[in-house]
N, C-alpha and C positions, 0 to 999 in steps of 0.2 A: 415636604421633600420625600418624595417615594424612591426607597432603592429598593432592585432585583436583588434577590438575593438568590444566588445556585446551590438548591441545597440539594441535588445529587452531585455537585463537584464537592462542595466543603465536606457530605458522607462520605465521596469517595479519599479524600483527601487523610483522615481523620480512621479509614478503615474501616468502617461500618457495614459491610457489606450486607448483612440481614437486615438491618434498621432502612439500609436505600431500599432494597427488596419489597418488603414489607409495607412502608410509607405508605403506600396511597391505600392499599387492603387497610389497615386498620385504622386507617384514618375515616375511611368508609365505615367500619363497624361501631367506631367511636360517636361517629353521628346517629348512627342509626340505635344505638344503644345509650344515649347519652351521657357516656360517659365523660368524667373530666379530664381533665391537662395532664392531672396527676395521673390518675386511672391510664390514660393514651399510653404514655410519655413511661409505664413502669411496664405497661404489656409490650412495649418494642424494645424496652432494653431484656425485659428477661427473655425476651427472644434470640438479641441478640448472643445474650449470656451464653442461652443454652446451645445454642449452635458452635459457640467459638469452645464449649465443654465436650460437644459430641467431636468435634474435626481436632481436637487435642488430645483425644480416644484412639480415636482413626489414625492419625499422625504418630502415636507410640506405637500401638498396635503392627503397624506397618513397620519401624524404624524396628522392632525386637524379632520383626522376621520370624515370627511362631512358627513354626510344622505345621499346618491345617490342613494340608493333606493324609500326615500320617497321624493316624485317631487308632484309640483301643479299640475294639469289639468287646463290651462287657456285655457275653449274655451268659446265665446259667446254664452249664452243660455239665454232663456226664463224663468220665474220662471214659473213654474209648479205647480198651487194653486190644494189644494184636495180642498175634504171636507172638512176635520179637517184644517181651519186656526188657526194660531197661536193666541193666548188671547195675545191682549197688555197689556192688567192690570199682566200677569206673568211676564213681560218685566222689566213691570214697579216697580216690585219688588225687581227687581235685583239688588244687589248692584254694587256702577257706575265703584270699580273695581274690575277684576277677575284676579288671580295670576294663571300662569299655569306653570306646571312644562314638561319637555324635560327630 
């Protein structure tokens, strides 16, 4: 008794999405490297792994909405005094703290 079996439905089914991708590429390399079941069967899950690791990166990354547009410039420089120095007696006015809003 021979049954079909759909195994891009059952990986889609199941969520697999790197291990459907993948299937036939490393099933190729697996022949051609002879490697085993085991061997096959542990390079398309850590495949898998590692994808559903990077896109759960990518998926916080995105959700905590960083700034990447606005970056430091850390270079070493010189302070560059004008004319107009600053009054330390304005300094010294200031009170010791400043609340700043983002």
């Amino acid at each position: 008794m021979t049954t079909t079996i759909d195994l891009d439905a059952m990986l889609r089914r199941l969520h697999l999405p790197t291990v459907r991708r993948l299937c036939t590429e490393l099933e190729l390399r697996a022949e051609t490297e002879n490697l085993s079941y085991r061997e096959y069967l542990t390079l398309l899950i850590a495949e898998e792994v590692a994808h559903r690791c990077q896109t759960r990166i990518q998926r916080a990354v995105r959700r905590a909405r960083f700034p990447f547009l606005k970056t430091f410039i850390l270079t070493p420089t010189r302070p560059s005094w004008s004319s107009t120095r600053p009054d330390i007696s304005s300094i010294r006015r200031m009170p010791p703290t400043c609340s700043f809003r983002w």
